[in-house]
N, C-alpha and C positions, 0 to 999 in steps of 0.2 A: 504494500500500500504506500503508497506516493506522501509527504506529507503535507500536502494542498487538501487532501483528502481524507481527512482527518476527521472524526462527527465530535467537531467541538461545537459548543454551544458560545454565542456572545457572550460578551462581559455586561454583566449588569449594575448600573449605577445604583446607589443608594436612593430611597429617597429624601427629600430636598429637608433640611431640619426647618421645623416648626418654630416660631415662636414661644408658643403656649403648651403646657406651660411651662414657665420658667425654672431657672434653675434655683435650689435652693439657695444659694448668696444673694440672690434678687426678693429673695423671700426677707431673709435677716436684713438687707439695707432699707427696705419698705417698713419692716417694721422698726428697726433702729432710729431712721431719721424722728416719726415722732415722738421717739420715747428720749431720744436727746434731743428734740428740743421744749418739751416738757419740762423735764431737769434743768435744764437753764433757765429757763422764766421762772420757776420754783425756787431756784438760786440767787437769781438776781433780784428779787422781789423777798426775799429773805438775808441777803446783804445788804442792799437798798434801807429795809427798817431795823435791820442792827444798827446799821449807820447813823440813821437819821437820830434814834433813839441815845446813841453814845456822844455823837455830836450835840446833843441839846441838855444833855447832861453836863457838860464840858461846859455850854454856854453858860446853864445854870448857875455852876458854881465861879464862873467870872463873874455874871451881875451881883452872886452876892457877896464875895468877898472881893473884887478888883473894882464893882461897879460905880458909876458915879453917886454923887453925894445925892442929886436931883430924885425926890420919889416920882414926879411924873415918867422921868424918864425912864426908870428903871419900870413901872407901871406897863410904859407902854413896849419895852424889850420884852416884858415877861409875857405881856399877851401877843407879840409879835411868836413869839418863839413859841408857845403852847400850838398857836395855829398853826404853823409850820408840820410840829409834829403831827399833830392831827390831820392833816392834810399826805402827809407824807405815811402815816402806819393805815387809814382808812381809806374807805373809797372817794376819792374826789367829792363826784356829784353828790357824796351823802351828806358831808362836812362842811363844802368851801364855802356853799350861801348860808348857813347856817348864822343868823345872828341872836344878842339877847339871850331872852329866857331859853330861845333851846338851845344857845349855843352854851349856854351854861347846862342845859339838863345833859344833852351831851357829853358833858365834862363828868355831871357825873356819874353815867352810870359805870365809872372802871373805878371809881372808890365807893368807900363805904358811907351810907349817910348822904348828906346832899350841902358839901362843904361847897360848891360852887353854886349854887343855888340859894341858897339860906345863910348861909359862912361868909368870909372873906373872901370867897371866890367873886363875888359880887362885884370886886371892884374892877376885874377886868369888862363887864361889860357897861358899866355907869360910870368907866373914869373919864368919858367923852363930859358927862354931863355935870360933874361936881362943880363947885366954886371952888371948892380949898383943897388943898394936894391932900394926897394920905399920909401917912404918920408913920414915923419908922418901925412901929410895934403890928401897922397893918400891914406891912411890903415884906417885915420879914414872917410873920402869919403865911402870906399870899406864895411866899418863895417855900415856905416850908411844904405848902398845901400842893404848889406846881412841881416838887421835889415828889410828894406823895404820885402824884399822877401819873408823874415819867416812870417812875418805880411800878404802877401800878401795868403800865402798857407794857416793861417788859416782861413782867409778868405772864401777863396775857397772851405776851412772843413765844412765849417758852412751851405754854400751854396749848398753845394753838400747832408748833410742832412738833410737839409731841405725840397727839392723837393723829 
């Protein structure tokens, strides 16, 4: 027999690969990418209120021992700086227009009692309105109560990642 004449059969090609479905690495980066970038906005939204919270702690204790002699001014640092953190640990929209009596009720539901509501918390939202400054036995009241507060939010940090 000749070998032209041979009873081969053709070569047969594969067929063509699929797309679908994919390979298992396509499987882990599909699910990977939203489980890191979860973790990151969880992170950074939990360094974010470390942050704000140690920073205003820091501030805290310059207004009251580096601060000026002035109680307006220190008045109006202390409610500058409450809202900041409040602004910065809560949700925006829930806090920022908040004025008055609910920005006092606000205040307090992370302590005990209703020391900005009834207390010397009072004067952060009527110091617009007094005639006469406050007194250095109510700034430092005010400083010890805004010391309560901070304390009282990281608190809340702790609790809140924990569960």
């Amino acid at each position: 027999m000749q070998p032209t004449q041979l009873p081969l059969k053709d070569i047969h090609l594969p067929d063509t690969i699929s797309g679908w479905p994919p390979a298992i690495g396509w499987w882990l980066v599909a699910i990977s990418i939203p489980l890191v970038l979860f973790f990151l906005y969880w992170l950074y939204k939990r360094l974010t209120r470390k942050t704000a919270l140690k920073t205003a702690k820091k501030t805290l204790a310059m207004i009251r021992h580096y601060g000026v002699k002035d109680n307006d001014k220190k008045l109006r640092e202390l409610s500058v700086l409450i809202r900041r953190v409040a602004i910065s640990t809560s949700p925006r929209a829930q806090v920022a227009s908040l004025t008055g009596r609910e920005w006092l009720a606000f205040l307090d539901q992370s302590v005990t009692g209703s020391p900005f509501s009834q207390g010397c918390g009072q004067l952060l939202a009527e110091a617009a309105y007094r005639k006469n400054t406050p007194t250095e036995s109510e700034i430092s009241q005010l400083i010890s109560l805004c010391d309560d507060w901070l304390n009282a939010q990281t608190q809340y940090s702790k609790r809140k990642h924990k569960s």
